[in-house]
Backbone as JSON, one array per atom type, in Angstrom:
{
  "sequence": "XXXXXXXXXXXXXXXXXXXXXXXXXXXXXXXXXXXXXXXXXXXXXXXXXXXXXXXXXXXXXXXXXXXXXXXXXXXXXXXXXXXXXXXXXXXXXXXXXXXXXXXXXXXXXXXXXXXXXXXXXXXXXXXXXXXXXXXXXXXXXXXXXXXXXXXXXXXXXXXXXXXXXXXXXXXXXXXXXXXXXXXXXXXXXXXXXXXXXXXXXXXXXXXXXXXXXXXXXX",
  "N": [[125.27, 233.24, 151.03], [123.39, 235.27, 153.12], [121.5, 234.02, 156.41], [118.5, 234.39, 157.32], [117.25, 232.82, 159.22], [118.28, 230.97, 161.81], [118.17, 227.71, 162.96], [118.16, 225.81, 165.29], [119.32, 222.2, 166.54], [118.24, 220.03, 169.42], [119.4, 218.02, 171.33], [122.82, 217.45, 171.12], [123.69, 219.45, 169.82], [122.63, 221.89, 171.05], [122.69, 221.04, 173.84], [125.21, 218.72, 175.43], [123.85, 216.06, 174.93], [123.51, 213.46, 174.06], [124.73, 211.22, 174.8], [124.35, 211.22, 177.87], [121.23, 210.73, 177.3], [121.23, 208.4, 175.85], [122.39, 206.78, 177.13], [121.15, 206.31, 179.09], [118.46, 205.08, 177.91], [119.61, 203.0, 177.1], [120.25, 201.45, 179.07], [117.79, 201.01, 180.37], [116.67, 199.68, 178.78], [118.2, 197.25, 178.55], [117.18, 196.27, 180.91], [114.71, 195.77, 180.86], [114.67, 193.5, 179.23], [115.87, 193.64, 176.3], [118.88, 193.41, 175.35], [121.26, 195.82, 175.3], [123.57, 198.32, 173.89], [125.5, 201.54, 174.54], [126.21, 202.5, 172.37], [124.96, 200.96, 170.27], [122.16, 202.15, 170.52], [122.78, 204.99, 170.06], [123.51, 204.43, 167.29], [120.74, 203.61, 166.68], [118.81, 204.81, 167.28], [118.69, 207.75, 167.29], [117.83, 211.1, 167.44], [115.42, 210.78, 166.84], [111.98, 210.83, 167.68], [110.67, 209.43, 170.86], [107.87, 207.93, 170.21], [108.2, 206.95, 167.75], [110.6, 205.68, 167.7], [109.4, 203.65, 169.38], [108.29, 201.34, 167.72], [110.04, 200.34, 166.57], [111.59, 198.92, 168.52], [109.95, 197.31, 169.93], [109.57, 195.49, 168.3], [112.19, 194.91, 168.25], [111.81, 193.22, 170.66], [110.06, 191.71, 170.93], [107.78, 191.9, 172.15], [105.32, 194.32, 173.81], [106.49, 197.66, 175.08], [107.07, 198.49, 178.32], [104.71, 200.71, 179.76], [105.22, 203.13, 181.24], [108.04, 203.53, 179.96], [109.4, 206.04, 178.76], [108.71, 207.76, 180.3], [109.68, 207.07, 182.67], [112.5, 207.57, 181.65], [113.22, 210.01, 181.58], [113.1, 211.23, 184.12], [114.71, 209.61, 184.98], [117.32, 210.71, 182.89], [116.73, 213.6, 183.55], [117.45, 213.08, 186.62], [119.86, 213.27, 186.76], [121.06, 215.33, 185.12], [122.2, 217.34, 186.04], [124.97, 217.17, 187.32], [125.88, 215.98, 184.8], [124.81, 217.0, 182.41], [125.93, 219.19, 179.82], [126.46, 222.23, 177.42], [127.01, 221.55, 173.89], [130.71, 222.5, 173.55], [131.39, 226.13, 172.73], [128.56, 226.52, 171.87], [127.41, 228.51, 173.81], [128.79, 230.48, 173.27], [128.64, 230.97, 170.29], [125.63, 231.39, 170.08], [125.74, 234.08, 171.92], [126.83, 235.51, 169.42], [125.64, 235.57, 167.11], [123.31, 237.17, 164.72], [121.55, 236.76, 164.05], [117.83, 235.66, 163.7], [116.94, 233.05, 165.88], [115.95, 230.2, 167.14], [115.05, 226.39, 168.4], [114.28, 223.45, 167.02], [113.09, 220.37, 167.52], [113.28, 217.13, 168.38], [113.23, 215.98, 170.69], [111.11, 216.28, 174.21], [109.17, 219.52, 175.48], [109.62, 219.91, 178.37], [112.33, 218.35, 179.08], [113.97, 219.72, 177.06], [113.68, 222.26, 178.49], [114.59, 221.79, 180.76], [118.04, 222.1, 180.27], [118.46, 224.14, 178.55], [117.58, 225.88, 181.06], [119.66, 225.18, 183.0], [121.69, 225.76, 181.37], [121.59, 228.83, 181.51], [120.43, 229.88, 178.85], [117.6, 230.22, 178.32], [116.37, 232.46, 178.37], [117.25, 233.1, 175.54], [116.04, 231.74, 173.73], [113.26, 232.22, 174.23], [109.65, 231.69, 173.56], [110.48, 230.36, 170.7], [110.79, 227.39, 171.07], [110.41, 224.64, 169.36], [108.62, 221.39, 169.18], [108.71, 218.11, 168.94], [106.14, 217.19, 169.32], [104.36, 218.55, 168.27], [103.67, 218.43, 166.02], [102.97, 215.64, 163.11], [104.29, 213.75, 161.67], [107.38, 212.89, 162.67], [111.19, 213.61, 162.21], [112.92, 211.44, 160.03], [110.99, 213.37, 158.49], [110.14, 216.35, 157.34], [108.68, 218.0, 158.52], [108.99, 219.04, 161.34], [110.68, 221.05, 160.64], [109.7, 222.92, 158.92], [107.31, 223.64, 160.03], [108.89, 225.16, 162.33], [110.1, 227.25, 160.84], [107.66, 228.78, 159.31], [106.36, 229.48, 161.8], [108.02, 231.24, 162.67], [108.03, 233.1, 160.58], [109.54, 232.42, 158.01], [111.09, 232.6, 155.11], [111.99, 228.88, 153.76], [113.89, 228.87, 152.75], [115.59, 230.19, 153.4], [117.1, 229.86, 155.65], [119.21, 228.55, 158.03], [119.93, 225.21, 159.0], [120.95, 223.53, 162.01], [122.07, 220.77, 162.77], [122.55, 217.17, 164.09], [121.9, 214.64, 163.73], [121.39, 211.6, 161.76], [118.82, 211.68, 160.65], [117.86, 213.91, 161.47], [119.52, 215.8, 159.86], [118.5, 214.76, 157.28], [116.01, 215.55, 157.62], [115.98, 218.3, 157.55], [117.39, 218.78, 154.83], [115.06, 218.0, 153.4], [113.4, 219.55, 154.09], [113.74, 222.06, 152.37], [116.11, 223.87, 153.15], [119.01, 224.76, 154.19], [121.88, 222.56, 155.35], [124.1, 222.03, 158.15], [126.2, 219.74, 159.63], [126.37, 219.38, 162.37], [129.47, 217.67, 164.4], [130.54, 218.04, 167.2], [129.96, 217.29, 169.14], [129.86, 215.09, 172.4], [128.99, 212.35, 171.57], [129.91, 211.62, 169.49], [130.9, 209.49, 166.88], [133.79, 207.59, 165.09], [133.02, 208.13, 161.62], [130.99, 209.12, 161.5], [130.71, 211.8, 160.45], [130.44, 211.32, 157.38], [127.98, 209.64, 157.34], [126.02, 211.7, 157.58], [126.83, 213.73, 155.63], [126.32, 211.64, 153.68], [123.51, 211.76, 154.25], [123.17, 214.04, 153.21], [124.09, 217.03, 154.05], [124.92, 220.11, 153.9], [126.96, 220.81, 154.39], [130.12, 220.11, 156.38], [130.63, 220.74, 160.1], [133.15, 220.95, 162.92], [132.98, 222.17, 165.07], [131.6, 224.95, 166.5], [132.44, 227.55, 165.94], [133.56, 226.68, 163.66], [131.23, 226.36, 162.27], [130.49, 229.24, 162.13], [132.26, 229.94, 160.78], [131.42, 229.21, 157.63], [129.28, 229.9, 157.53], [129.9, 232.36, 157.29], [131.65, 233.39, 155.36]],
  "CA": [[123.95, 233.85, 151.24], [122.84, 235.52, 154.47], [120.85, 233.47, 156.46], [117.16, 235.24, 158.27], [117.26, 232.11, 160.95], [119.13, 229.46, 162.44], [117.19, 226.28, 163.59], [119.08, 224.19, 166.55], [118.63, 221.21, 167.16], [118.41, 220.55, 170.88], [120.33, 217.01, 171.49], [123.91, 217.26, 170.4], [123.73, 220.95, 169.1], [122.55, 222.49, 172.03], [122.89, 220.35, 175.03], [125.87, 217.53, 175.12], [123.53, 215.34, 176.07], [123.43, 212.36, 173.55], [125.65, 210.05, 175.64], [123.14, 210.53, 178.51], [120.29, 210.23, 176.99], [121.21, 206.85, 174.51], [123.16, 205.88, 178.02], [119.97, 205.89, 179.61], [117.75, 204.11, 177.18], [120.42, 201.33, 176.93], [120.2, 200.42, 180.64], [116.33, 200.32, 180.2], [115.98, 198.63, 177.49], [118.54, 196.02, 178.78], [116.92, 195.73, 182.26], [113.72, 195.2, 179.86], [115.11, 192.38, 178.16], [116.69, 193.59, 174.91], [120.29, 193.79, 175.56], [121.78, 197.1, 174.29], [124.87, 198.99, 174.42], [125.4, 202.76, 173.81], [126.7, 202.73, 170.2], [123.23, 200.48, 169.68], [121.12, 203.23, 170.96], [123.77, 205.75, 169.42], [123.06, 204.13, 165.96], [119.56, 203.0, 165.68], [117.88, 205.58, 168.0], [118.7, 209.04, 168.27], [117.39, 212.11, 166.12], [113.73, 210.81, 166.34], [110.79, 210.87, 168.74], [109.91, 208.46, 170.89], [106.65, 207.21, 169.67], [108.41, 206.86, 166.33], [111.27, 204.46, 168.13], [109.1, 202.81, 169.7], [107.26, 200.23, 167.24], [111.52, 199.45, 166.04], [111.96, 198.55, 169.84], [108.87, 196.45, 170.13], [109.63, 194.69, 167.13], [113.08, 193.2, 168.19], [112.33, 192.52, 172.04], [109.18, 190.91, 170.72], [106.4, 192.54, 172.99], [105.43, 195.98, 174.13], [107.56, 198.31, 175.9], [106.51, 199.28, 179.52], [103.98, 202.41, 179.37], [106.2, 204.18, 181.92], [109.11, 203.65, 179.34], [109.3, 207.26, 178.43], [108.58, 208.66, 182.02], [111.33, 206.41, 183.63], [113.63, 207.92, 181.38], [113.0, 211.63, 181.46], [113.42, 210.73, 185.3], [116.28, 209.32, 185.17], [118.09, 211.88, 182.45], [116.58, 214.55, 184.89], [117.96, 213.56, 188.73], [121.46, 213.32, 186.6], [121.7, 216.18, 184.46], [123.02, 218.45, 187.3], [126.15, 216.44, 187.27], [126.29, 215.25, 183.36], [124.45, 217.72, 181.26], [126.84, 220.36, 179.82], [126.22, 222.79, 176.49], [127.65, 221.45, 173.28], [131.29, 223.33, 173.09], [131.15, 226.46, 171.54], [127.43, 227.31, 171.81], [126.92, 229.68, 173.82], [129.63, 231.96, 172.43], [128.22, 231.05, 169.01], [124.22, 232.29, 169.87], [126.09, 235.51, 172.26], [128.06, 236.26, 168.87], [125.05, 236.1, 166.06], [122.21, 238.53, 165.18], [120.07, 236.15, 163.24], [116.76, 234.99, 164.24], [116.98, 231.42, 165.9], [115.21, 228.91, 167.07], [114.99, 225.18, 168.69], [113.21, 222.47, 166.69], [113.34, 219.32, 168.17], [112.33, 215.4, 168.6], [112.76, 215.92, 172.42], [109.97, 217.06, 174.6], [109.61, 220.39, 175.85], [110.25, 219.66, 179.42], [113.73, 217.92, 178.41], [114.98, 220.61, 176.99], [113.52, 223.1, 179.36], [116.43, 221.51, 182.1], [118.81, 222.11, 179.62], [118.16, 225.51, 179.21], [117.8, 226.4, 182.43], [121.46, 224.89, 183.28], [122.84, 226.61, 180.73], [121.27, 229.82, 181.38], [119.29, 229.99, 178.03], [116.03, 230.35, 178.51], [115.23, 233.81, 177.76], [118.02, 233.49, 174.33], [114.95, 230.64, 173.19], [112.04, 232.27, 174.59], [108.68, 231.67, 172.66], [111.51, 229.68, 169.85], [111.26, 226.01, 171.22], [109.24, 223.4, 168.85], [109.0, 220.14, 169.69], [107.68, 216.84, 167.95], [104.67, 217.11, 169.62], [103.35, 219.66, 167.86], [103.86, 217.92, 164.17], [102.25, 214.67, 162.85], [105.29, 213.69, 161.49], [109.07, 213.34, 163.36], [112.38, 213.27, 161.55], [113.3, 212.28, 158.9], [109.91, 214.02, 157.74], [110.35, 218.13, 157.35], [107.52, 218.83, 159.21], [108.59, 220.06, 162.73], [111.46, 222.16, 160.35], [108.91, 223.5, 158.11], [106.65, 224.42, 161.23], [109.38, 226.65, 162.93], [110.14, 228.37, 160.1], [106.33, 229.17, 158.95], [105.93, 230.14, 163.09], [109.25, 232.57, 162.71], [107.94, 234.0, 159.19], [111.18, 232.99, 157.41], [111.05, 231.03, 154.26], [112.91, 228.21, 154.91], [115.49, 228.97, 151.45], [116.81, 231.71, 153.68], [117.26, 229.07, 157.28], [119.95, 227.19, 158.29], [119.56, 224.04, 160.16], [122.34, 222.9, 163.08], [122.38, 219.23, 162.81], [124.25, 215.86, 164.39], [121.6, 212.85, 163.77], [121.08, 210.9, 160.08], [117.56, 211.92, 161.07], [117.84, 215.6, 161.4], [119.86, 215.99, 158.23], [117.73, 214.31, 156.2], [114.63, 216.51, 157.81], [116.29, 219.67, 157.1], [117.24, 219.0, 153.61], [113.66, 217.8, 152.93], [112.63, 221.38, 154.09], [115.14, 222.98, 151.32], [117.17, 224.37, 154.07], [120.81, 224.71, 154.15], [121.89, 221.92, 156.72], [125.02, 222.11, 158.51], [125.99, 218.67, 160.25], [128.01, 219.56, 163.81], [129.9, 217.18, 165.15], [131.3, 218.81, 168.43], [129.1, 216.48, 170.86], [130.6, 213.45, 173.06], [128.48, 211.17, 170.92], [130.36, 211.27, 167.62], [131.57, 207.75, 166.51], [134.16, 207.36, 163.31], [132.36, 207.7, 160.37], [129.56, 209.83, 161.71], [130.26, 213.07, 159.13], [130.82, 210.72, 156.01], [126.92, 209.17, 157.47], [125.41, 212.94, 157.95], [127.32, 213.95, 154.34], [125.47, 210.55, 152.84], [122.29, 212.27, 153.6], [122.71, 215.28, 152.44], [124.67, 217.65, 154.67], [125.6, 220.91, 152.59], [128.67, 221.07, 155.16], [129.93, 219.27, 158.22], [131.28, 221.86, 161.07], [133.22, 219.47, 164.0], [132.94, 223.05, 166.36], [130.81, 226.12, 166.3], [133.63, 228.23, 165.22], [133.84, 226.27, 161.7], [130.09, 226.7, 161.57], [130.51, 230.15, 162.17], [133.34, 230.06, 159.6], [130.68, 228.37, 157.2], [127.75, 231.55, 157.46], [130.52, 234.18, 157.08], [132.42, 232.72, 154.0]],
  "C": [[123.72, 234.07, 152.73], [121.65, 234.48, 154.68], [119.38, 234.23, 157.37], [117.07, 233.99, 159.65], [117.78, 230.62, 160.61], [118.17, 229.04, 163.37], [118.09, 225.5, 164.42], [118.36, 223.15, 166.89], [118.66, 220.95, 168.3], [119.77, 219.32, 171.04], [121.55, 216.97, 170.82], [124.02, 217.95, 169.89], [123.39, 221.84, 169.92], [123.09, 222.04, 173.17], [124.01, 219.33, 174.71], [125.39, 216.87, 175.34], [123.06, 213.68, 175.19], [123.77, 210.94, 174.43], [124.61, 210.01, 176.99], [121.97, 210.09, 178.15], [120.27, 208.61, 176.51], [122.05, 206.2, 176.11], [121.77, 205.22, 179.12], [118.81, 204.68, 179.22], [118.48, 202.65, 176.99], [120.14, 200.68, 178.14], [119.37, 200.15, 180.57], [115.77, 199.14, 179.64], [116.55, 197.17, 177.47], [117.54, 195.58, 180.18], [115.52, 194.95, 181.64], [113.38, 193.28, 179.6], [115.6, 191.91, 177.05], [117.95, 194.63, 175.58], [120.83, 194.56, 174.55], [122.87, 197.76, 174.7], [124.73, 200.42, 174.08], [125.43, 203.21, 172.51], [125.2, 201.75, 169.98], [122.56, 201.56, 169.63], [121.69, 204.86, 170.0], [123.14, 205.45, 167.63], [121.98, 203.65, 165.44], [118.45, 204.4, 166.33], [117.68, 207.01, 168.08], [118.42, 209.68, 166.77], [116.19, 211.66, 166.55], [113.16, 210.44, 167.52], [110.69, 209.69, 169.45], [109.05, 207.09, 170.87], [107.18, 206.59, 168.22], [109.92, 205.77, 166.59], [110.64, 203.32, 168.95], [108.47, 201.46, 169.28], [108.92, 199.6, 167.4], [111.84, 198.67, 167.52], [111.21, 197.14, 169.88], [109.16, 194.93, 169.62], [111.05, 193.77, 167.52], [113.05, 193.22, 169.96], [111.23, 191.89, 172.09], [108.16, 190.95, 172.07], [106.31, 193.88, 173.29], [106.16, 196.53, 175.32], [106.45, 198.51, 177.19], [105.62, 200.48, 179.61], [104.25, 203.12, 179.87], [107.76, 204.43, 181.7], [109.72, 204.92, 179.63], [109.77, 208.22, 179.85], [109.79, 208.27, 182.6], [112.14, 207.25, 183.11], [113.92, 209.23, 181.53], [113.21, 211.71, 182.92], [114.42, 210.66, 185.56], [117.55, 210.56, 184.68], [117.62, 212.97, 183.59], [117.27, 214.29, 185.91], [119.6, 213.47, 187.99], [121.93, 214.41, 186.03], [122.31, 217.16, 185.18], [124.3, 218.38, 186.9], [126.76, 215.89, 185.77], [125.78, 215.5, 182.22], [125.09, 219.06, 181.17], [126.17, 221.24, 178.49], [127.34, 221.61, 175.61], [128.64, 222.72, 173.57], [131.49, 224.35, 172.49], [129.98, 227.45, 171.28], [127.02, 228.33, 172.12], [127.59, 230.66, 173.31], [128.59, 232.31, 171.19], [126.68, 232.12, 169.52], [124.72, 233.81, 170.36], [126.31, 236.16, 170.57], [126.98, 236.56, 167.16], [123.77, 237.04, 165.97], [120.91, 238.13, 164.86], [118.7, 235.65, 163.93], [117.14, 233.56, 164.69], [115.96, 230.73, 166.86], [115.15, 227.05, 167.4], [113.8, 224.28, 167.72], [113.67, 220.99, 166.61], [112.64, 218.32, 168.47], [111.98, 215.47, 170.05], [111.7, 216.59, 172.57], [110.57, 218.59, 175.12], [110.36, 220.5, 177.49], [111.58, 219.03, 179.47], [114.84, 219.11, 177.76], [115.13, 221.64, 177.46], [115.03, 222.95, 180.57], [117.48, 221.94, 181.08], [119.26, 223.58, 179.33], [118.48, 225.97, 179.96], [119.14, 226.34, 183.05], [122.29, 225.92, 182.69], [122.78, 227.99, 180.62], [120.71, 230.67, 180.14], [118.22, 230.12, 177.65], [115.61, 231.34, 177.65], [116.19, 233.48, 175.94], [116.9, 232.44, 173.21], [113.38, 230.8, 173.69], [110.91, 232.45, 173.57], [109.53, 231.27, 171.57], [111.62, 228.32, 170.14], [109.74, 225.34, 170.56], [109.65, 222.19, 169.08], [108.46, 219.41, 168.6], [106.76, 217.14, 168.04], [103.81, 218.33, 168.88], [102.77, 219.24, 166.09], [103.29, 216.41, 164.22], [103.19, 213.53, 162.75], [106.53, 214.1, 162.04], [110.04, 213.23, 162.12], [112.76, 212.13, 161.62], [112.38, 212.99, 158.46], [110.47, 215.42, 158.02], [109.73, 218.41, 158.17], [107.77, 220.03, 160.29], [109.7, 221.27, 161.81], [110.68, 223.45, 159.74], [107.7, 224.57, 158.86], [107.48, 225.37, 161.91], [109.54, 227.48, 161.93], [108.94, 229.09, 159.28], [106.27, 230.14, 160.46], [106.48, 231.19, 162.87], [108.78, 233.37, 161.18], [109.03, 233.96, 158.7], [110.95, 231.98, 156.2], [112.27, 230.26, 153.89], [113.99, 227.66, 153.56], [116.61, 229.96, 152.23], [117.31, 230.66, 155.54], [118.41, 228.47, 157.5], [120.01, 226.57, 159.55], [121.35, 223.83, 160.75], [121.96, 221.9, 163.32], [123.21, 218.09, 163.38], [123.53, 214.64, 163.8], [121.29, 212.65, 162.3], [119.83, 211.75, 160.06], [117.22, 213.35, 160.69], [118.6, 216.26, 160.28], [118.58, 215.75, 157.15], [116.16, 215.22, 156.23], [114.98, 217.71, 157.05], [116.46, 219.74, 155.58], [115.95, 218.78, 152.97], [113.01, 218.98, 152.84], [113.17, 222.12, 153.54], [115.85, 223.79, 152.26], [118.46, 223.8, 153.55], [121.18, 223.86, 155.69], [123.42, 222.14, 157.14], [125.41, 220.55, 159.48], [126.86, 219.09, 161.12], [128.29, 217.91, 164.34], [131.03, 217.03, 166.14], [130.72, 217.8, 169.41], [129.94, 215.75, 170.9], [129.74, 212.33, 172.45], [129.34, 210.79, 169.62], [131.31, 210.23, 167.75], [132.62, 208.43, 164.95], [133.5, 206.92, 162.53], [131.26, 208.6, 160.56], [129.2, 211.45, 160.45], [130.34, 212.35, 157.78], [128.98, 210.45, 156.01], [125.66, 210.78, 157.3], [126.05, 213.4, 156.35], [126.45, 212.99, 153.22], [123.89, 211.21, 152.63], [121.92, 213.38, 153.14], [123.34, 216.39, 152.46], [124.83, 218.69, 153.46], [127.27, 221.0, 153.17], [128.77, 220.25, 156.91], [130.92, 220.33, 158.67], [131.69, 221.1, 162.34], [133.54, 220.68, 165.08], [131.99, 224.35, 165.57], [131.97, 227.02, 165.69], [134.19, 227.75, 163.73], [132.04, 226.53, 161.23], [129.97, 228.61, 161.54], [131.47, 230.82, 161.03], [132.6, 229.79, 158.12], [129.32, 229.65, 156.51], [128.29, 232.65, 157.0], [131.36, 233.62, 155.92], [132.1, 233.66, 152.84]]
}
Protein backbone atom coordinates (compact mmCIF):
# COMPACT_ATOMS: atom_id res chain seq x y z
CA UNK A 1 0.00 0.00 0.00
CA UNK A 2 1.22 3.50 -0.84
CA UNK A 3 1.83 5.45 1.99
CA UNK A 4 0.32 9.65 2.02
CA UNK A 5 3.05 10.37 5.02
CA UNK A 6 5.96 9.29 6.78
CA UNK A 7 6.26 10.24 10.55
CA UNK A 8 10.12 10.35 11.90
CA UNK A 9 10.95 10.04 14.85
CA UNK A 10 13.65 12.52 15.81
CA UNK A 11 16.17 10.50 18.30
CA UNK A 12 17.66 7.55 16.53
CA UNK A 13 15.74 8.03 13.15
CA UNK A 14 16.73 11.32 12.44
CA UNK A 15 19.62 12.43 14.48
CA UNK A 16 22.28 9.63 15.85
CA UNK A 17 21.95 11.03 18.85
CA UNK A 18 20.76 8.34 21.42
CA UNK A 19 24.26 7.57 22.78
CA UNK A 20 24.57 11.31 23.58
CA UNK A 21 21.70 11.99 24.90
CA UNK A 22 21.28 8.54 27.41
CA UNK A 23 25.32 9.38 27.77
CA UNK A 24 24.38 12.52 29.17
CA UNK A 25 21.60 11.66 31.51
CA UNK A 26 23.80 8.83 32.94
CA UNK A 27 26.54 11.21 34.13
CA UNK A 28 23.73 13.35 35.77
CA UNK A 29 21.95 11.13 37.25
CA UNK A 30 25.15 9.49 38.68
CA UNK A 31 26.67 12.82 39.86
CA UNK A 32 22.98 13.03 41.47
CA UNK A 33 23.31 10.01 43.35
CA UNK A 34 21.71 7.18 41.35
CA UNK A 35 24.49 5.38 39.76
CA UNK A 36 23.77 4.69 36.05
CA UNK A 37 25.44 3.45 33.07
CA UNK A 38 24.47 3.98 29.38
CA UNK A 39 22.71 0.65 28.62
CA UNK A 40 20.60 1.74 32.04
CA UNK A 41 19.51 4.92 30.49
CA UNK A 42 19.54 3.03 27.00
CA UNK A 43 16.95 0.54 28.50
CA UNK A 44 14.73 2.21 30.94
CA UNK A 45 14.71 5.76 29.45
CA UNK A 46 14.64 6.60 25.98
CA UNK A 47 11.52 7.01 23.56
CA UNK A 48 9.59 9.06 26.25
CA UNK A 49 9.40 12.61 27.57
CA UNK A 50 10.93 13.83 30.28
CA UNK A 51 8.21 14.65 32.65
CA UNK A 52 7.04 11.10 32.00
CA UNK A 53 10.75 9.69 33.16
CA UNK A 54 10.86 11.60 35.67
CA UNK A 55 8.49 10.19 38.58
CA UNK A 56 10.58 6.38 37.47
CA UNK A 57 13.82 8.40 38.39
CA UNK A 58 12.51 9.86 41.58
CA UNK A 59 11.25 6.71 42.65
CA UNK A 60 14.61 4.73 42.69
CA UNK A 61 17.05 7.62 43.89
CA UNK A 62 14.42 8.18 46.54
CA UNK A 63 13.87 12.07 46.35
CA UNK A 64 13.25 14.66 43.70
CA UNK A 65 15.37 15.31 40.84
CA UNK A 66 17.08 18.81 40.66
CA UNK A 67 14.59 21.39 38.83
CA UNK A 68 17.47 22.33 36.50
CA UNK A 69 17.63 18.51 35.61
CA UNK A 70 16.26 19.00 32.18
CA UNK A 71 18.05 22.41 31.45
CA UNK A 72 21.53 20.99 32.51
CA UNK A 73 21.05 18.49 30.03
CA UNK A 74 19.83 20.21 26.91
CA UNK A 75 23.09 22.29 27.85
CA UNK A 76 25.19 19.88 27.96
CA UNK A 77 23.81 17.73 24.69
CA UNK A 78 23.97 21.28 23.05
CA UNK A 79 27.86 22.70 23.67
CA UNK A 80 28.67 18.91 22.32
CA UNK A 81 26.61 18.26 19.46
CA UNK A 82 29.00 20.15 17.06
CA UNK A 83 31.48 17.44 17.62
CA UNK A 84 29.03 14.25 18.36
CA UNK A 85 25.74 14.83 16.70
CA UNK A 86 25.65 13.21 13.21
CA UNK A 87 22.27 12.15 11.01
CA UNK A 88 21.20 8.56 11.41
CA UNK A 89 23.00 6.74 8.20
CA UNK A 90 21.06 6.84 5.29
CA UNK A 91 18.63 9.70 6.05
CA UNK A 92 19.20 12.22 4.26
CA UNK A 93 19.43 10.30 0.98
CA UNK A 94 16.25 8.55 2.12
CA UNK A 95 13.98 12.12 2.68
CA UNK A 96 16.17 13.66 -0.83
CA UNK A 97 14.83 10.33 -2.57
CA UNK A 98 10.88 10.26 -1.40
CA UNK A 99 7.83 12.31 -2.52
CA UNK A 100 5.59 11.53 0.37
CA UNK A 101 4.43 13.94 2.85
CA UNK A 102 6.59 13.72 6.13
CA UNK A 103 6.87 14.79 9.22
CA UNK A 104 8.77 14.77 12.82
CA UNK A 105 6.79 13.61 15.87
CA UNK A 106 8.68 13.48 18.79
CA UNK A 107 9.24 13.08 22.81
CA UNK A 108 12.16 15.60 22.44
CA UNK A 109 11.65 19.29 22.69
CA UNK A 110 11.54 21.51 19.90
CA UNK A 111 14.71 23.31 20.58
CA UNK A 112 16.65 19.80 20.66
CA UNK A 113 15.81 18.94 17.60
CA UNK A 114 15.99 22.35 16.10
CA UNK A 115 20.23 21.83 16.57
CA UNK A 116 19.86 18.81 14.88
CA UNK A 117 18.35 20.11 12.01
CA UNK A 118 20.23 22.86 11.59
CA UNK A 119 23.58 20.58 11.53
CA UNK A 120 22.24 18.53 9.22
CA UNK A 121 20.94 21.08 6.98
CA UNK A 122 17.19 20.09 7.39
CA UNK A 123 15.33 22.64 8.42
CA UNK A 124 13.46 23.82 5.54
CA UNK A 125 12.88 19.56 4.45
CA UNK A 126 10.71 19.77 8.21
CA UNK A 127 9.45 23.15 8.01
CA UNK A 128 6.00 23.77 9.78
CA UNK A 129 6.28 19.34 10.23
CA UNK A 130 7.96 19.19 13.78
CA UNK A 131 5.54 17.96 16.79
CA UNK A 132 6.75 17.58 19.92
CA UNK A 133 5.40 16.09 23.34
CA UNK A 134 4.59 19.26 24.44
CA UNK A 135 1.86 19.77 22.53
CA UNK A 136 -0.07 16.30 23.63
CA UNK A 137 -1.31 15.32 27.15
CA UNK A 138 -0.08 12.11 26.70
CA UNK A 139 3.81 10.85 25.62
CA UNK A 140 4.68 7.46 24.20
CA UNK A 141 3.60 4.71 24.54
CA UNK A 142 0.15 6.67 24.24
CA UNK A 143 -0.80 7.53 20.30
CA UNK A 144 -1.47 10.86 20.95
CA UNK A 145 1.48 13.02 19.65
CA UNK A 146 1.15 10.27 16.40
CA UNK A 147 -2.44 10.81 16.04
CA UNK A 148 -1.88 14.72 16.36
CA UNK A 149 0.61 14.90 13.35
CA UNK A 150 -1.34 13.06 11.26
CA UNK A 151 -4.84 14.98 12.00
CA UNK A 152 -2.34 18.42 11.58
CA UNK A 153 -1.02 16.86 8.00
CA UNK A 154 -4.74 15.76 6.96
CA UNK A 155 -3.68 12.12 6.43
CA UNK A 156 -5.58 9.37 8.03
CA UNK A 157 -3.24 7.66 9.90
CA UNK A 158 -4.23 3.88 7.90
CA UNK A 159 -2.40 5.52 5.03
CA UNK A 160 1.10 6.80 7.52
CA UNK A 161 4.02 5.13 8.21
CA UNK A 162 5.86 5.59 11.38
CA UNK A 163 10.04 5.44 11.50
CA UNK A 164 10.73 3.97 14.80
CA UNK A 165 13.87 2.71 17.22
CA UNK A 166 12.39 2.95 21.00
CA UNK A 167 9.85 0.07 22.72
CA UNK A 168 8.03 3.36 23.29
CA UNK A 169 7.60 4.66 19.85
CA UNK A 170 6.53 1.32 18.44
CA UNK A 171 4.07 0.71 20.69
CA UNK A 172 2.69 4.56 20.06
CA UNK A 173 2.53 4.09 16.46
CA UNK A 174 0.79 0.85 16.43
CA UNK A 175 -1.76 2.26 18.92
CA UNK A 176 -2.43 4.95 16.17
CA UNK A 177 -3.16 1.97 13.48
CA UNK A 178 -0.18 3.04 11.59
CA UNK A 179 2.18 0.88 9.81
CA UNK A 180 5.38 1.01 12.10
CA UNK A 181 8.67 0.30 10.79
CA UNK A 182 11.37 -0.30 13.65
CA UNK A 183 15.04 1.17 12.28
CA UNK A 184 17.79 0.07 13.78
CA UNK A 185 20.69 1.98 11.97
CA UNK A 186 21.55 4.27 15.17
CA UNK A 187 24.83 3.79 17.47
CA UNK A 188 22.43 2.90 20.26
CA UNK A 189 21.26 -0.55 19.16
CA UNK A 190 22.06 -3.29 21.79
CA UNK A 191 21.53 -7.28 20.86
CA UNK A 192 18.16 -8.03 21.06
CA UNK A 193 16.80 -4.59 20.36
CA UNK A 194 14.64 -5.72 16.93
CA UNK A 195 13.30 -9.03 18.61
CA UNK A 196 12.17 -6.05 21.72
CA UNK A 197 10.66 -3.47 18.94
CA UNK A 198 9.06 -6.83 16.97
CA UNK A 199 7.57 -7.84 20.71
CA UNK A 200 5.64 -4.70 20.50
CA UNK A 201 4.38 -4.73 17.50
CA UNK A 202 6.71 -3.63 14.71
CA UNK A 203 5.06 -4.55 11.20
CA UNK A 204 8.88 -4.69 10.00
CA UNK A 205 12.32 -4.00 11.35
CA UNK A 206 14.67 -2.02 8.66
CA UNK A 207 18.59 -2.06 10.26
CA UNK A 208 19.28 0.97 7.29
CA UNK A 209 17.13 3.33 5.36
CA UNK A 210 17.71 1.50 2.21
CA UNK A 211 15.76 -1.72 3.64
CA UNK A 212 13.12 0.74 4.77
CA UNK A 213 13.02 2.06 1.51
CA UNK A 214 13.04 -1.55 0.24
CA UNK A 215 9.96 -2.08 2.68
CA UNK A 216 7.50 1.06 1.01
CA UNK A 217 8.41 -0.08 -2.55
CA UNK A 218 7.78 -3.91 -2.22
Amino acid sequence: MPYDLIIFDYDGVVADSEVLNSTVMAEQLTAIGLPTSLDDVLAAYTGKRWRDNRPAVEAALGRLCPEDFHTTWFATCRARAPIHLKPVPGMIDFVAARSEARCIASSSGPDWIGVGLDLFGLTDHFDGAVFTGLVVERGKPHPDIFLHAADSMGVDPARVLVIEDSEAGVTAGVAAGMTVVGLTAGGHIRDGHADRLVARGAHHIADSYAAVAAFMDR
